[in-house]
C-alpha positions as CSV (number, residue, x, y, z in Angstrom):
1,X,63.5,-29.7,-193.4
2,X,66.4,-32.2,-192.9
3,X,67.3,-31.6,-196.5
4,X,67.4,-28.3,-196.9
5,X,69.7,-28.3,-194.1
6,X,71.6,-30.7,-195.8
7,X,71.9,-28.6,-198.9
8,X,72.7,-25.5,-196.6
9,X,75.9,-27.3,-196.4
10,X,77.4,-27.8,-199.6
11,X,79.4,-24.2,-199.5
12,X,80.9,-25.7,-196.1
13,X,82.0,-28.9,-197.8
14,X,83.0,-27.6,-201.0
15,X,85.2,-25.4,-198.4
16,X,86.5,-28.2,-196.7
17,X,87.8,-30.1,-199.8
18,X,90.6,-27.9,-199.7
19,X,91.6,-28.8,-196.4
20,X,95.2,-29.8,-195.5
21,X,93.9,-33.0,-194.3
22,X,93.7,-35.9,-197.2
23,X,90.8,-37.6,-195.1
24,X,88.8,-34.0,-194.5
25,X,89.0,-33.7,-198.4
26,X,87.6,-37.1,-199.1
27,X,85.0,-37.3,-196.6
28,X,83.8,-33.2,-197.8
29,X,84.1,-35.1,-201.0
30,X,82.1,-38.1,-200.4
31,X,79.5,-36.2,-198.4
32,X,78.7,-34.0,-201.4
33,X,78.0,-37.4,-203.4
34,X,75.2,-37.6,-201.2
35,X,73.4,-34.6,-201.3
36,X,71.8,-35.3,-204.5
37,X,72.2,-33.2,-207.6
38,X,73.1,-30.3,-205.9
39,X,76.1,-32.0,-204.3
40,X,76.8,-33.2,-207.5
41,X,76.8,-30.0,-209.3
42,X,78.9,-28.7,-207.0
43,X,81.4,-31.6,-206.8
44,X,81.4,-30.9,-210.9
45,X,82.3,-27.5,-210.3
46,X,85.2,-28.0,-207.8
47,X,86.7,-29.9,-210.4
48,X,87.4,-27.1,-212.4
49,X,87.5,-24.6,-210.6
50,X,88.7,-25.2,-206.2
51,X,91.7,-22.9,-206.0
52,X,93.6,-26.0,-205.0
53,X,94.6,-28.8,-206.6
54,X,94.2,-31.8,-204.6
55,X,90.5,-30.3,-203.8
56,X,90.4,-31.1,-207.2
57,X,91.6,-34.5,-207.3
58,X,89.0,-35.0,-204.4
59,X,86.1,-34.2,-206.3
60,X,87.4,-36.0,-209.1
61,X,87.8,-38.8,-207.1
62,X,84.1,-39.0,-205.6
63,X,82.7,-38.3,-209.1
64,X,84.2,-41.3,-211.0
65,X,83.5,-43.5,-207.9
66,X,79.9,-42.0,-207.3
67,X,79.7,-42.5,-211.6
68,X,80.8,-45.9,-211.6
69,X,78.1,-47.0,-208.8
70,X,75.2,-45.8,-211.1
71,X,74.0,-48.6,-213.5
72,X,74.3,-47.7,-216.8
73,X,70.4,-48.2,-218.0
């Protein structure tokens, strides 16, 4: 139950990364790296395609950090 809750609120986080707020953008961002792949997917997304830029940046942000935790096997 507690994780189909969680994935209830990627649209909500994806939303928030284009806060105004630099911190509100990066902890949207970071949260989404936790969701599992369906956080991921749509962190992947926002990338390319978040109306605003620095949205953008976030998710690219979280990605290459979330990336460069996972050992390479």
């Amino acid at each position: 139950m507690g994780q189909l809750a969680d994935l209830e609120s990627i649209p909500q986080l994806v939303e928030l990364l284009g806060d105004p707020e630099w911190n509100v953008r990066l902890n949207a961002a970071q949260a989404l790296t936790v969701l599992g792949p369906g956080g991921l997917e749509a962190l992947q997304e926002a990338t390319v395609s978040h109306p605003d830029r620095f949205a953008r940046e976030a998710a690219v942000h979280a990605l290459g950090r979330t990336l460069k935790a996972v050992p390479i096997l």
